[in-house]
N, C-alpha and C positions, 0 to 999 in steps of 0.2 A: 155397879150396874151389871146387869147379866148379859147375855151373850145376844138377846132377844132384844134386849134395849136398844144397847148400841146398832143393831141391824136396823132397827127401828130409827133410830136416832139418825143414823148413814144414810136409810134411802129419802128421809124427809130433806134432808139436807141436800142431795142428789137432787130431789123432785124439785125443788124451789131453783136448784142452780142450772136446771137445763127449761125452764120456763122460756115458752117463746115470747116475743118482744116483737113488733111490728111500728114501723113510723106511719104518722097519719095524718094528713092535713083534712083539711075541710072537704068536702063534693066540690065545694065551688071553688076551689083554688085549682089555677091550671098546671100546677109545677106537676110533670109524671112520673119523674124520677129524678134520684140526684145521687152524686159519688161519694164514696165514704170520707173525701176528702173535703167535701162542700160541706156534707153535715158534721162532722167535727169540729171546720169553722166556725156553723152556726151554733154549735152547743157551747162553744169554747170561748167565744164571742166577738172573732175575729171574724164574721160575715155578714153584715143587716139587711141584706138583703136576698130572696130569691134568686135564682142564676136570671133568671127571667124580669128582673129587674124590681119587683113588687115586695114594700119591707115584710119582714119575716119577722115574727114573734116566738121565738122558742118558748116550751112549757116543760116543764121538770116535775121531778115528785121528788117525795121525799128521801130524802140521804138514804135511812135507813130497810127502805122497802127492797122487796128481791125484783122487782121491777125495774127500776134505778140500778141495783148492781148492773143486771142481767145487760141492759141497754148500754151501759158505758164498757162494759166488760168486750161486748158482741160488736158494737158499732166501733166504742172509737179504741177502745186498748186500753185502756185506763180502768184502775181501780176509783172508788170511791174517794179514798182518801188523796191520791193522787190530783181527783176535781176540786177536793175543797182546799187542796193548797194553792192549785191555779188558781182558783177565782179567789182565795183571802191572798194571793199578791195583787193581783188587779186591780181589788177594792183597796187595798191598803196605799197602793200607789195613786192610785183614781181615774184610770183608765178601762175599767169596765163594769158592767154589773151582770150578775148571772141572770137564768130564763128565771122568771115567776116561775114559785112552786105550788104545786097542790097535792093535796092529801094523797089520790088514790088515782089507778086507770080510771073510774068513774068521773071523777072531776076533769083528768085529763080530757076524754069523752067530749064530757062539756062544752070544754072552754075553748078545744078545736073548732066543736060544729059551730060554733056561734060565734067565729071568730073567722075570717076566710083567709088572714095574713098569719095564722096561728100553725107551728107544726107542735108536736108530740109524740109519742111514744106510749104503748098499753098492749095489754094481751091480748090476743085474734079474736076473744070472744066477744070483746066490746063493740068491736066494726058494726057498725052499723050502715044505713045508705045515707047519714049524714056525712061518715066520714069515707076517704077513702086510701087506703095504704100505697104509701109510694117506695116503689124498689129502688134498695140501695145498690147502685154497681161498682 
């Protein structure tokens, strides 16, 4: 590969890895914000519910998308593979089950707005005024 490739190769690899990522519940969910340490919980699946008391549905995408990196990388610290080891003890023990997955931030999208116990994860550009991003402190 030439010198032009790899440059090429590098900054796509870059561009995908610095992708921003936003959490997002529903309009209608009251939660305004929650701590890196709540949503960890919740993705991790040590939390069912809201801090505000109302159950919580976490939504995932898929393993292999730069979205999914990007989110476990930025939110909780964790790799990839790091997730699927936690959750294949959990399941293998039978003490927990991961968030439903879907395809893409569009499905994410989705299943948030039309769900108000629903959070997720997707790029800024999807926000829409169904959903609304909540900061993690």
């Amino acid at each position: 590969m030439t010198a032009i490739g790899w440059g090429l190769l590098l900054g796509l690899m870059l561009g995908t890895a610095s992708a921003e990522v936003v959490v997002v519940v529903s309009s209608e969910n009251p939660v305004q914000s929650l701590s890196h340490a709540e949503l960890a919980d919740i993705y991790l699946g040590r939390m069912h519910n809201f801090p505000n008391g109302e159950s919580v549905v976490p939504v995932d995408q898929r393993e292999n998308s730069p979205t999914h990196h990007e989110f476990y990388s930025r939110y909780l610290g964790r790799t990839p593979a790091l997730i699927k080891a936690h959750w294949s003890k959990l399941i293998f023990s039978g003490r927990g089950r991961p968030p439903r997955t879907v395809t893409d931030d569009k499905a994410v999208a989705e299943f948030v707005a039309g769900n108000h116990h629903a959070i997720g994860y997707l790029t800024p550009e999807l926000v829409d005024k169904r959903l609304r991003v909540v900061p993690i402190e």
